[in-house]
N, C-alpha and C positions, 0 to 999 in steps of 0.2 A: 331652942328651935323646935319647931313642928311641923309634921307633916303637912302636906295642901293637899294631896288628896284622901288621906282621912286622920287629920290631925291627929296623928301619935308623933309623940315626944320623940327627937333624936337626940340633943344634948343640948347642955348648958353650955353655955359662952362666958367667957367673962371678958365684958366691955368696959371703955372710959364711964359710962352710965351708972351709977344706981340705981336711978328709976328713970321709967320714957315714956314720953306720951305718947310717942308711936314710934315705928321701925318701916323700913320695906325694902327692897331687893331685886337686882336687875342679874338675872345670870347671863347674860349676854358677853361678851370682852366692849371698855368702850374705851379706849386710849393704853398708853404706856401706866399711866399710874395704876388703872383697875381693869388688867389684862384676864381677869379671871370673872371678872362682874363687881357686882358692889352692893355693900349693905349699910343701910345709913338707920344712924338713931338717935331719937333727939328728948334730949334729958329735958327737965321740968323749967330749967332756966331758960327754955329754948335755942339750947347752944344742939349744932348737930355734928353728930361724931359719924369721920366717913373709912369705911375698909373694906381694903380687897377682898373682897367673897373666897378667893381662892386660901388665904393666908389664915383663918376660922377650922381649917381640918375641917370641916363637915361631913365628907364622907370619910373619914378614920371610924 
């Protein structure tokens, strides 16, 4: 993960993923299932893997 306002690095994740053709992120709360936001990513078979933004540690 990186920063958005001057992309510096904060940490590596490890996702369902190998590899993705893209990712992106709502920090918002939208429902019971992703109360914290959500971050979605979709690997090269175009399967898309979805999780709670909050359950990532990110700010650790």
């Amino acid at each position: 993960m990186f920063s958005r306002k001057d992309n510096y690095f904060i940490k590596a994740i490890n996702l369902s993923t190998l590899e993705t053709d893209g990712c992106d992120v709502v920090t918002l709360p939208l429902n019971d299932t992703f109360p914290n936001g959500l971050f979605v990513a979709m690997n090269d078979e175009k399967n898309f893997y979805f999780y709670d933004l909050g359950k990532l540690n990110l700010d650790e």
